[in-house]
C-alpha positions in Angstrom: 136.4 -50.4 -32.9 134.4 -52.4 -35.6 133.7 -55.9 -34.6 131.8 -58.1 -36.5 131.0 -61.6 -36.6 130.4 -63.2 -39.9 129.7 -66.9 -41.8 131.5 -66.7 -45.3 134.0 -68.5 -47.2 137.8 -66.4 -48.0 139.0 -65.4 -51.2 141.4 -66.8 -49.3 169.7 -79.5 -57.1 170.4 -79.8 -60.7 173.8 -78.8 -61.4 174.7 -75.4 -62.4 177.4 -74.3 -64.9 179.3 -71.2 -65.1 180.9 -70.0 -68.2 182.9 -66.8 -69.3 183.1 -64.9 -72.5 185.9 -65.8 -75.0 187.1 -62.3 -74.1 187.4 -62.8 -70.1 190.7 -62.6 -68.7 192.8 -65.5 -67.6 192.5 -65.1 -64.0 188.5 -65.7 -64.1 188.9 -68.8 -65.9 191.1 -70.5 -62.9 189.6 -73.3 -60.8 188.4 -71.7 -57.7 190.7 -72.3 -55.1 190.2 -75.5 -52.9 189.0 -75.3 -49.5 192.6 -75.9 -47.3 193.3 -76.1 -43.0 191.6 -73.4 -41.3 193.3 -70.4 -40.2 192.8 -71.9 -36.5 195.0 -75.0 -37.9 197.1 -73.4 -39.2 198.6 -71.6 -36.6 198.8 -74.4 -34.5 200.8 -76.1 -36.5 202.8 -73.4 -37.3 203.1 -73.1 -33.3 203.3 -76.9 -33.1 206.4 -76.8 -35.1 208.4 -74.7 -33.3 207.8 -76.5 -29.8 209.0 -79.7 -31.5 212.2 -78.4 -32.9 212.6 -77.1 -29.9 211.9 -79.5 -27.9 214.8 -81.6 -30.0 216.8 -78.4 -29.4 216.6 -79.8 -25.4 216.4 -83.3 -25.7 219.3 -83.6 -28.3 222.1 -80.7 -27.9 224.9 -81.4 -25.5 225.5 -77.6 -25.9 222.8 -76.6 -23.4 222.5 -80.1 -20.9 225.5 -81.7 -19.4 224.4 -85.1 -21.3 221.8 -86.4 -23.6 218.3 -87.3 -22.1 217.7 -90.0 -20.9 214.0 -92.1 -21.9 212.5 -91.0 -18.7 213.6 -87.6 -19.0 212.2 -87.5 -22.7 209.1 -88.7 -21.6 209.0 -85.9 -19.0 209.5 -83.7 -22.2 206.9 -85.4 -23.9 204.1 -84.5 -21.7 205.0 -81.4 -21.1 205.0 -80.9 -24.9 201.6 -82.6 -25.2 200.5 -80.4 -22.4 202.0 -77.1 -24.0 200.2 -77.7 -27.1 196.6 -78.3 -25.7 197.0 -75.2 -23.7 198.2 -73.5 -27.2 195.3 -75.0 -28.8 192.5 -74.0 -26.0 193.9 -70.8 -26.3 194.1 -70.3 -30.0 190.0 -72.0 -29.7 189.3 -69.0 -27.6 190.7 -66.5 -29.9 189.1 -67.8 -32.9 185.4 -68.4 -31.5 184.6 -64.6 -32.8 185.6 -65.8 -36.7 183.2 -68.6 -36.2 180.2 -67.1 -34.9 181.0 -64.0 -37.5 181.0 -67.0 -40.3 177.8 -68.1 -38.8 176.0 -64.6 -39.0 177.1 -64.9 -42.3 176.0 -67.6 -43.6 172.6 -66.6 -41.6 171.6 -63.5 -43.3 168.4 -63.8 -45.3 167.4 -61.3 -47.7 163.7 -61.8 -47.0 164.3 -61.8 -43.1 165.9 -58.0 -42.4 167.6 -57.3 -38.9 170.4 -60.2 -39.0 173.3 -58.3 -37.2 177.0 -59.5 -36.0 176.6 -58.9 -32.0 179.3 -57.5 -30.4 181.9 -60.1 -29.6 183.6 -61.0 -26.6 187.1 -61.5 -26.2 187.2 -60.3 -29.7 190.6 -58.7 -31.6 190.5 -55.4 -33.4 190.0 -57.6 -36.6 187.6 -59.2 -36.1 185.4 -56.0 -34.7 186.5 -54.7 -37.8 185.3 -57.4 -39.6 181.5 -56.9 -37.9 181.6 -53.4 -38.3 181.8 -54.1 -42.1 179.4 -56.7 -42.1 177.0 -54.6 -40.7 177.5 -51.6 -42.4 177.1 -53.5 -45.9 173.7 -55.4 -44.8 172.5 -52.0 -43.6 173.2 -50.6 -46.7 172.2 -54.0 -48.8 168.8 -53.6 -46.6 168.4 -49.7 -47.8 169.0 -50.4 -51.5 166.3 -53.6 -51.5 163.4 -51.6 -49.8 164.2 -48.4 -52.1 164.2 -51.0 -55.1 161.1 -52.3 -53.3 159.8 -48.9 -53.4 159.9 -48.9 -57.0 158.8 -52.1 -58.1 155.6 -51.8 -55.9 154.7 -48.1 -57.6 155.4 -49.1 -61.5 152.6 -52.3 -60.2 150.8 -50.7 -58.6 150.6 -47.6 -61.5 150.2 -50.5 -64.0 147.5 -51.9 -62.3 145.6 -48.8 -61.6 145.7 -47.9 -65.5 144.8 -51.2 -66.3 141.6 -50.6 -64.3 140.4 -47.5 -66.1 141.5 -49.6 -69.5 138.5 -52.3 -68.3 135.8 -49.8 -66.9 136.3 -46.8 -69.9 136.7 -49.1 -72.7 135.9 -52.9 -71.9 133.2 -51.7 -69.4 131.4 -49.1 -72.1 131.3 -51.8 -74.5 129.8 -54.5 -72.6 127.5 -52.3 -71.0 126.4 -51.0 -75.0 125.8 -54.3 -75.6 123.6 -54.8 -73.1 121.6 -51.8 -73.7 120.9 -53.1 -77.5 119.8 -56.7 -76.5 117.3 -55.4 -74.1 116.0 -52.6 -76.6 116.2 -55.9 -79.2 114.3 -58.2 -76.7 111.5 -55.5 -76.7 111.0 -56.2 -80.1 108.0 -59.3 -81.0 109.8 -59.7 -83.9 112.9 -60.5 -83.0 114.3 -63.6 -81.6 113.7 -62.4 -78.3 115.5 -65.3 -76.4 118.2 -65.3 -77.7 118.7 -61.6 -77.4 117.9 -62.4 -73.7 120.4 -64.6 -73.4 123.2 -62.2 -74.8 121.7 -59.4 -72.5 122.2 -61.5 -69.6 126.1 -62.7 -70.7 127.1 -59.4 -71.2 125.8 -58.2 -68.0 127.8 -61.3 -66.7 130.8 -60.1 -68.2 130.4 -56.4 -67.0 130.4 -58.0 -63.4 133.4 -59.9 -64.0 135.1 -56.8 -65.4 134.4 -54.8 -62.3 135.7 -57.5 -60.3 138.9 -57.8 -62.0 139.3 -53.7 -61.6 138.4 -54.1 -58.0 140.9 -56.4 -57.8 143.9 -54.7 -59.8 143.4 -51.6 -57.8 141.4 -51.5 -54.1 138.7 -48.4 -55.0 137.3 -48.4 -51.4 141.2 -48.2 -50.1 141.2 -44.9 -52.4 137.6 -43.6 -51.6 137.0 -44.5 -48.0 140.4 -45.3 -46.3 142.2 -48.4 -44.9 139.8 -49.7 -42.9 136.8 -49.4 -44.8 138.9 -51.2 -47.3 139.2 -54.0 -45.0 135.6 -54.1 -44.2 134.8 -54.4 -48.4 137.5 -56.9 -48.5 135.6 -59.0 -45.4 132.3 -58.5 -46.9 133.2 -60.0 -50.4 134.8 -62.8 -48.4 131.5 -63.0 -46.0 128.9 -63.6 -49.0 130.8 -66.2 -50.7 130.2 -68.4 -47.7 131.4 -71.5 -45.9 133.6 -69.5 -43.5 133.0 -68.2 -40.0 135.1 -64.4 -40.2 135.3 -62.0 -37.4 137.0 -58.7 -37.1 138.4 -56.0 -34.9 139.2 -52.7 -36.9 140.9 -49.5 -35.1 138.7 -46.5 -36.5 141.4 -44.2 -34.9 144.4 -44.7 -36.7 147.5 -42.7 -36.9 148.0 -40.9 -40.1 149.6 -43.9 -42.6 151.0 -43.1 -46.1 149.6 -44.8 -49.1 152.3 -47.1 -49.6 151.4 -48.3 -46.0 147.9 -48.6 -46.5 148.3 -50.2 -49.3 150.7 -53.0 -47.9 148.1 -53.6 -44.7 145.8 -54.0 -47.5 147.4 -56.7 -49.6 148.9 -58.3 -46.8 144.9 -59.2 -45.3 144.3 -60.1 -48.9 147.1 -62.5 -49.2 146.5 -64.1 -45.6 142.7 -64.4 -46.5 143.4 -65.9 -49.9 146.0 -68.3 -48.3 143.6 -69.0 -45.4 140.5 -70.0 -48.0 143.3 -72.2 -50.2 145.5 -73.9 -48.0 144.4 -73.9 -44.4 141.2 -75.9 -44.4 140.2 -73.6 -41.7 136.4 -73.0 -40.2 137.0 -69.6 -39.3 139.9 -66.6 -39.5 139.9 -63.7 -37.1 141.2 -59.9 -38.4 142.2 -57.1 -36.4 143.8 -53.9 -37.0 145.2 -52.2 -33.9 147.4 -49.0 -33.1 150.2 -50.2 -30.2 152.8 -48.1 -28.9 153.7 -46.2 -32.1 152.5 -49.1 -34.3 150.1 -50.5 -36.3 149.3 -53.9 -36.0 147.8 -56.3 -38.5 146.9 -59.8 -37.2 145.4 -62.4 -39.0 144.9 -65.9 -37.6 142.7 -69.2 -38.3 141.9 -72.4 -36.9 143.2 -74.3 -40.1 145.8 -76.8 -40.1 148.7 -74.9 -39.9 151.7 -74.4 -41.6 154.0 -77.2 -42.6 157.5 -76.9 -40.9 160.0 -74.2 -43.1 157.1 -73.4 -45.6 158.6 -71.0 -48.2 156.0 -70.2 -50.8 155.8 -67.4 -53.6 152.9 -66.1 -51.3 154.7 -66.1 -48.3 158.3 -64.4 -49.7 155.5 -62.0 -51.3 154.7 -61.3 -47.8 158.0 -60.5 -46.4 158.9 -58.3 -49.1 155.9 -56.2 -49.3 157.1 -56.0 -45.1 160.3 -55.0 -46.0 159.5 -52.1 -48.6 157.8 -49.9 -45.4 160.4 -51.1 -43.1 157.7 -53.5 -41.3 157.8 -56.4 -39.5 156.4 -59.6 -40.4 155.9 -62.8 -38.5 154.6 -65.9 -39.5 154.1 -69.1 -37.5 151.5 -70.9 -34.9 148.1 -69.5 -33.7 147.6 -69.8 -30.2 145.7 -72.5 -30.0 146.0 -74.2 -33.5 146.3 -72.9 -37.2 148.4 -69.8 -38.6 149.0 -66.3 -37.6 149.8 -64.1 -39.8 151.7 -60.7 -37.6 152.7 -57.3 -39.8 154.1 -54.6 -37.1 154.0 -51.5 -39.0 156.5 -48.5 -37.1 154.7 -44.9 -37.3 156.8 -43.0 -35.3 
């Protein structure tokens, strides 16, 4: 275990319309359809109208009574009509609670929060097990085809980014650092204006920093070099120096075997928490540990900020969960235990 202790600041509905091409057939240009009686409604009206017909049937056809009903008789009729059909309806309530909670799962499912399944129903017809079965099936296969399209995205950017690195370092890098050679062999000279060649020694060497710094950031080297967890140190210590922030960690040295793709997700994800932690959370201090649990690697990163507002959605935080998603991790985001934000990846290895 690596624990350190640390004072350092973090790099932390308008109205849509539809339209189809002049060659679309008919049937796409129809109104959709409006939204009518339920399907639960429906039936019982359909059952509703055949006790009242046949209720008249009784009340009204000398056929089958010696005599037409009398007003006490037909409100005896009446309530046992009335009663009839609120059994029929507590029934037909009953059978149609599995279509409801199926329409809930439904309109549940988030594509940033995998896992969303329809539980087996009770009391539930063929159909509607049929009906869960499907749904299922199509957001296990909707969940396979985003973290393989996950897969891909993340490799072209993270292939980008690693060219774009040796881009800064061979060419942008050389160039500076040429420059800087020149103004100090300039600077040597009495006749030359030797403070202003100073000064354009020192930019460029300014510049050749800040290049480094941008390749560092494009593409991890230590992740590459030294592994995951001396990655995470670098990425503390650069936090540490800047100052203003008390940071502690807790790194496992004795990791399971992870694949790239993993390592780099555990990676980005402390990056992202750290950067949100220095810009958002007003926080004095942030704790980071990196733990193997059960077959698992956990990555937990939590502050003492203020915490984040109710149903926050950010373009950091859906950056989060999709990273999760593309190694089939779990991510959970919500309270510290005593105040702030912690930040949970639960990363399967077996």
């Amino acid at each position: 275990m690596d624990s350190q202790s640390t004072q350092t600041q973090l790099p932390a509905a308008r109205p849509t319309s539809t339209s189809h091409p002049p060659d679309a057939p008919e049937e796409d240009r129809r109104p959709p359809p409006r939204s009518g009686l339920s399907l639960l409604w429906r039936v019982f009206l359909g059952n509703a109208v055949v006790f009242v017909v046949a209720f008249a049937i009784v009340a009204w056809t000398p056929v089958t009574v010696h005599r037409i009903a009398t007003p006490s008789e037909l409100l005896v009729l009446a309530i046992l009509l009335i009663v009839m059909l609120a059994f029929d309806l507590l029934l037909l309530r009953r059978a149609f609670r599995p279509l409801r909670r199926l329409a809930a799962t439904m309109g549940a499912v988030d594509p940033t929060r995998p896992g969303r399944r329809a539980d087996p129903f009770e009391h539930a017809g063929a159909e509607v097990l049929a009906l869960a079965r499907a749904l299922n099936a199509m957001l296990d296969r909707l969940e396979g085809e985003r973290r393989e399209s996950g897969r891909r995205v993340l490799a072209a950017q993270e292939r980008e980014r690693s060219r774009i690195a040796r881009e800064l370092h061979d060419e942008v890098g050389q160039t500076l650092t040429a420059i800087a050679i020149r103004a100090e062999r300039a600077a040597g000279d009495p006749g030359s204006q030797r403070e202003t060649l100073v000064d354009i020694g020192e930019t460029a060497l300014r510049s050749l920093e800040d290049v480094r710094r941008i390749g560092r950031e494009l593409r991890p080297e230590a992740l590459d070099d030294l592994g995951l967890v001396n990655a995470l140190i670098a990425l503390c210590g650069r936090v540490d120096r800047q100052g203003g922030l008390r940071v502690r960690r807790e790194l496992d040295w004795h990791l399971p075997e992870l694949s790239p793709e993993v390592e780099l997700v555990i990676y980005r994800t402390a990056q992202e928490a750290l950067t949100n932690v220095l810009r958002h959370a007003g926080a004095t201090q942030v704790f980071v540990a990196l733990k193997r649990d059960d077959g698992r690697v956990v990555l937990r990163v939590s502050d003492n900020g203020r915490g984040l507002p109710l149903g926050a959605t950010g373009r950091g935080l859906r950056g989060l969960r999709e990273r999760a998603m593309v190694i089939d991790a779990q991510l959970e985001i919500g309270p510290g235990a005593r105040r702030g934000t912690e930040i949970t990846l639960t990363v399967p290895t077996s």
